[in-house]
C-alpha positions as CSV (number, residue, x, y, z in Angstrom):
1,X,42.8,-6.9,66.2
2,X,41.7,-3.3,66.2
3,X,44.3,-2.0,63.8
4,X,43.3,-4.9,61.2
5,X,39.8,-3.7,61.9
6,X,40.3,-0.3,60.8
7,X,42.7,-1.4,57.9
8,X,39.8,-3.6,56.9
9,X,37.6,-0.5,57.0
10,X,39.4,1.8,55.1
11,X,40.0,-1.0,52.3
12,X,36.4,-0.7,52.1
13,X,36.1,2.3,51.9
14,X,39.1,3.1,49.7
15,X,37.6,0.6,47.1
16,X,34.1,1.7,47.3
17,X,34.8,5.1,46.3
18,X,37.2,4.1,43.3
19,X,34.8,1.9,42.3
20,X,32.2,4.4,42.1
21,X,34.6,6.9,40.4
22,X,35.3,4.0,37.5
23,X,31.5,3.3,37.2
24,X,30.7,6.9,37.3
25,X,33.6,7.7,34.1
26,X,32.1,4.7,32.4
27,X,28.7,5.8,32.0
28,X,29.9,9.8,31.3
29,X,32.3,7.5,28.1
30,X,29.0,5.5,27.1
31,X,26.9,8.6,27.3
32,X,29.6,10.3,25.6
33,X,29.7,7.6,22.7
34,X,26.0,6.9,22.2
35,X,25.8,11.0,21.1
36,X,29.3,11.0,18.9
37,X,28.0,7.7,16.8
38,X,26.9,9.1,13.3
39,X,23.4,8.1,13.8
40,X,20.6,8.4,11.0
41,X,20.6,12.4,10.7
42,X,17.7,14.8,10.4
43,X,18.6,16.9,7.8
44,X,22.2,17.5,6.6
45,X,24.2,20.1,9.1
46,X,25.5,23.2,7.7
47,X,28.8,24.4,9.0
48,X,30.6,28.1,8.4
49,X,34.3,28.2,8.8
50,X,35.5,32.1,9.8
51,X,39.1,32.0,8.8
52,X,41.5,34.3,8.0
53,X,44.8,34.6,6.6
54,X,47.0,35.2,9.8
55,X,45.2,33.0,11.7
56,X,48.1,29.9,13.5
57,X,45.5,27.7,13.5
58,X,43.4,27.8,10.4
59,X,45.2,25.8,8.3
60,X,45.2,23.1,10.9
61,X,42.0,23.1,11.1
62,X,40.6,23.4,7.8
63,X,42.7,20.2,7.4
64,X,40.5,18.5,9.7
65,X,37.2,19.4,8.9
66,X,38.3,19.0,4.8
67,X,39.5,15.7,5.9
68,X,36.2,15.1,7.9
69,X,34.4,16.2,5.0
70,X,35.5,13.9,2.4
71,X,35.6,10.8,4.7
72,X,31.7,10.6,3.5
73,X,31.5,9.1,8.0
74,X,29.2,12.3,8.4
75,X,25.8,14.2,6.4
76,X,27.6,18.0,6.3
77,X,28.6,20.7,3.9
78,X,30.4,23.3,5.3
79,X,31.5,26.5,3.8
80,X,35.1,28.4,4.1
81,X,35.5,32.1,4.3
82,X,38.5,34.0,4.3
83,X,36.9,37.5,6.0
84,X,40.7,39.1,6.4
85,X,44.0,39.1,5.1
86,X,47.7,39.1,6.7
87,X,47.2,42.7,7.1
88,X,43.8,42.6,8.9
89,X,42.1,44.0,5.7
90,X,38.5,42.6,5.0
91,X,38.7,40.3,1.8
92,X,34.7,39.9,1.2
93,X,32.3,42.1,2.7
94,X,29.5,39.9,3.3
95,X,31.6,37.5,4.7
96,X,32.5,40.2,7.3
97,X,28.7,40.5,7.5
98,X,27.9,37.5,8.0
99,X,31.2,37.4,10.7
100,X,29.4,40.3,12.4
101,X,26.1,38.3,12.6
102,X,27.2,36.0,14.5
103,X,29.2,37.9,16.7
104,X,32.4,36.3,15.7
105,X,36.1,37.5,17.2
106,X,38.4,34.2,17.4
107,X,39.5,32.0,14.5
108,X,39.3,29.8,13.1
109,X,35.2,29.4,14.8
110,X,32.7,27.1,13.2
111,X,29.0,27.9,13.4
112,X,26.7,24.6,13.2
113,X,23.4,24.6,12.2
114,X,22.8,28.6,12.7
115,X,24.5,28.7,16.2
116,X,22.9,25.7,17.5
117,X,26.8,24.6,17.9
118,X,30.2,26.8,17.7
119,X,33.8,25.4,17.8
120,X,36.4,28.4,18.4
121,X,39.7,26.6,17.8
122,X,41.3,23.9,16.0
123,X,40.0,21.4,18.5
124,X,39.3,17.8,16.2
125,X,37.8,15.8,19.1
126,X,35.0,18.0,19.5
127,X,33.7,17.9,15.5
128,X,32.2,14.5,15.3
129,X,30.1,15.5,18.6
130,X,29.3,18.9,17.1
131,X,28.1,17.1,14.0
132,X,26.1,14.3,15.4
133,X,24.4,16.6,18.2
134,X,23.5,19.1,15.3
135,X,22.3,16.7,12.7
136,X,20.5,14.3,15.1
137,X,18.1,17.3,16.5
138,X,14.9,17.5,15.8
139,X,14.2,20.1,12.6
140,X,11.0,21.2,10.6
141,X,10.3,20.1,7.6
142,X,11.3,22.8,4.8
143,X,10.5,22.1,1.2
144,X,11.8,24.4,-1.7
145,X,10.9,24.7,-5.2
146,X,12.0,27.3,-7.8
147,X,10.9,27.5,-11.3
148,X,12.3,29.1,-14.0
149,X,10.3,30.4,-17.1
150,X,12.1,31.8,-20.2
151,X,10.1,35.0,-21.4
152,X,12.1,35.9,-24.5
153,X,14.3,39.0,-24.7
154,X,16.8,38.1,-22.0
155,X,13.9,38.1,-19.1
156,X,13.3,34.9,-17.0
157,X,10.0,34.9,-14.5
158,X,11.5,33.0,-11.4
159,X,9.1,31.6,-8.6
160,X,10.7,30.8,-5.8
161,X,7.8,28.6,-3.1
162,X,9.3,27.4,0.7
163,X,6.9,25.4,2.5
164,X,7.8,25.3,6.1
């Protein structure tokens, strides 16, 4: 009687804490899901792609977020720069700039929204969660307008106004 009452006892205690461990994975998944659906977004996300030419995984990768891209699933545009070639030379200076900027030293690495997410890698499973986090946030309102005036003689009078 005493051994089936400490079988019994661990069986209860056994299940208790699977069960918690399956309850505890299935909220982490629904958590994980209700961020990765492409919700309404803010603003459309802005992504730059550091690549360059010797890089294993760049191709891979702009493969996926090309392919992400023209799906149309997701509110992006996304920009690709080669910054060196096979030999480690620098193919565009600002594109090194801008490389420096943001203190980049892996590729391929993807800069979302200014910083506000990075991807270093060819890692797919983690772009719809960058893109949704990114273009569900919260953003001010920017408004833009440029007019162009012809003056005659090959000059223009531009007026650029941002409203933030």
């Amino acid at each position: 009687m005493r051994n089936k009452l400490v079988y019994l006892t661990m069986f209860i205690l056994l299940f208790s804490s699977i069960s918690g461990v399956i309850l505890s994975a299935k909220k982490t998944l629904e958590s994980f899901k209700e961020t990765t659906e492409n919700l309404e977004y803010s603003h459309t996300v802005f992504v730059g792609v550091a690549f360059t030419q010797s890089c294993g995984n760049c191709h891979p990768w702009n493969k996926n977020i090309y392919n992400t891209y023209r799906s149309g699933d997701y509110d992006f545009e996304y920009s690709s720069m080669i910054i060196y070639d096979k030999e480690g030379n620098v193919l565009i200076r600002k594109a090194q700039d801008w490389e420096n900027n943001y203190g980049i030293t892996s590729y391929p690495t993807s800069i979302f929204d200014g910083d506000y997410h990075r991807i270093v890698g060819n890692y797919p499973e983690l772009l719809s969660y960058a893109l949704n986090t990114s273009g569900n946030r919260t953003v001010a309102n920017i408004t833009a307008n440029i007019t162009v005036s012809w003056l005659g003689n090959a000059t223009m009078n531009i007026t650029i106004t941002i409203k933030n």
